[in-house]
C-alpha positions in Angstrom: -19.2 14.5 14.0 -21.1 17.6 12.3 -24.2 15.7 12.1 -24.0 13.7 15.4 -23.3 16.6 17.6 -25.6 18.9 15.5 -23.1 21.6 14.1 -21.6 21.6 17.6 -18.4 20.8 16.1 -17.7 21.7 12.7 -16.2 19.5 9.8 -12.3 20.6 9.3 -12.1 22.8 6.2 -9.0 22.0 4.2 -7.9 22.3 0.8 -4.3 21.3 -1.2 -2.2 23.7 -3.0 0.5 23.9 -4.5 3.8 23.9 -2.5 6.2 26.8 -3.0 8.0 27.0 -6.7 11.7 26.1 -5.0 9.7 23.0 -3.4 7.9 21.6 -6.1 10.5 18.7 -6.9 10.7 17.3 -3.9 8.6 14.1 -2.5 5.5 15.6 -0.2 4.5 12.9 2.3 0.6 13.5 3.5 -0.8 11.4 6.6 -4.9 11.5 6.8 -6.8 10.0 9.4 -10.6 9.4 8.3 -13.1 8.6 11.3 -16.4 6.8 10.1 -19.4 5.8 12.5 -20.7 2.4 11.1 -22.7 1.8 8.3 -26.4 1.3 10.5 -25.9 4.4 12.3 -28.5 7.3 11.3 -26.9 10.8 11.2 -29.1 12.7 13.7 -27.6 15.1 16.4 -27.5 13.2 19.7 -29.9 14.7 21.8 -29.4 13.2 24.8 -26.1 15.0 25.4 -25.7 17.6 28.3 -24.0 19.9 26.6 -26.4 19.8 23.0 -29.1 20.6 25.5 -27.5 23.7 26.7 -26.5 24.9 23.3 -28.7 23.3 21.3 -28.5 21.6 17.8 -28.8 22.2 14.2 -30.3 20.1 11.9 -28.9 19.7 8.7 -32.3 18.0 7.7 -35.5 16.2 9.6 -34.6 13.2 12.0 -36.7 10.5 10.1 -34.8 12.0 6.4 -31.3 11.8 7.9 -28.8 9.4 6.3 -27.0 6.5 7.2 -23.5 6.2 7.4 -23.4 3.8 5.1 -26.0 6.3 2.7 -23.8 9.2 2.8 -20.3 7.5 2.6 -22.2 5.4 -0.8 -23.5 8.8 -2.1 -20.1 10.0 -1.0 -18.1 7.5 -3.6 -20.7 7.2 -5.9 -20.2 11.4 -6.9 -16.7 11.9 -7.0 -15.9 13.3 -9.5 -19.4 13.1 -11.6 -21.5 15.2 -9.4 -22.1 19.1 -10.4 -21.2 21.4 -8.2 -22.8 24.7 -7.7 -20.7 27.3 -7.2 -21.8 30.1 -4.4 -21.3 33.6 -4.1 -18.1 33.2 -1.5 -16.8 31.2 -3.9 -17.0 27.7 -2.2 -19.0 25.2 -4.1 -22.4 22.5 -2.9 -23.6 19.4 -3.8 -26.7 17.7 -2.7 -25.5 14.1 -1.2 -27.8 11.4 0.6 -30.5 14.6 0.2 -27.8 17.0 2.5 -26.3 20.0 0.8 -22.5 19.1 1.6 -19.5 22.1 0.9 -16.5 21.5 -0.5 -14.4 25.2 0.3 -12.0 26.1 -1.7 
């Protein structure tokens, strides 16, 4: 939704820990609920919307350079766990997937 509404609404930052000492035996339970566009659709912020025109968009990178779905969830896979992060002065860390610089905070 980043992409497509061109930062207009931001990507949920979340992170796991570690649940409290007196907890840590017991079962944890965790419901997710991932929300793709297909595979054919390119990544762009969609202009055409009222409210984008009002605010305005940013681009993560050029229109004709954006991804596909199916690119960045590929890219996505493909790194987990052998891509190098680079760790930034707030302490959250980048990598460069389907030629966007994604954030993983921690």
């Amino acid at each position: 939704m980043e992409l497509l509404s061109g930062g207009f609404y931001k990507g949920t930052i979340h992170r796991v820990v570690q649940p409290p000492a007196d907890q840590r035996g017991r079962e944890r339970l965790g419901v997710f609920y991932f929300a793709l566009a297909d595979d054919a659709v390119r990544l762009v912020p969609r202009v055409e919307s009222p409210v984008l025109q009002r605010v305005g968009v940013q681009r993560r990178v050029a229109d004709e350079d954006a991804p596909t779905m199916e690119t960045l969830r590929r890219s996505r896979t493909a790194a987990y766990g052998t891509s190098t992060l680079k760790r930034r002065a707030d302490g959250h860390e980048e990598e460069v997937l389907a030629g966007m610089t994604v954030t993983h905070f921690n």
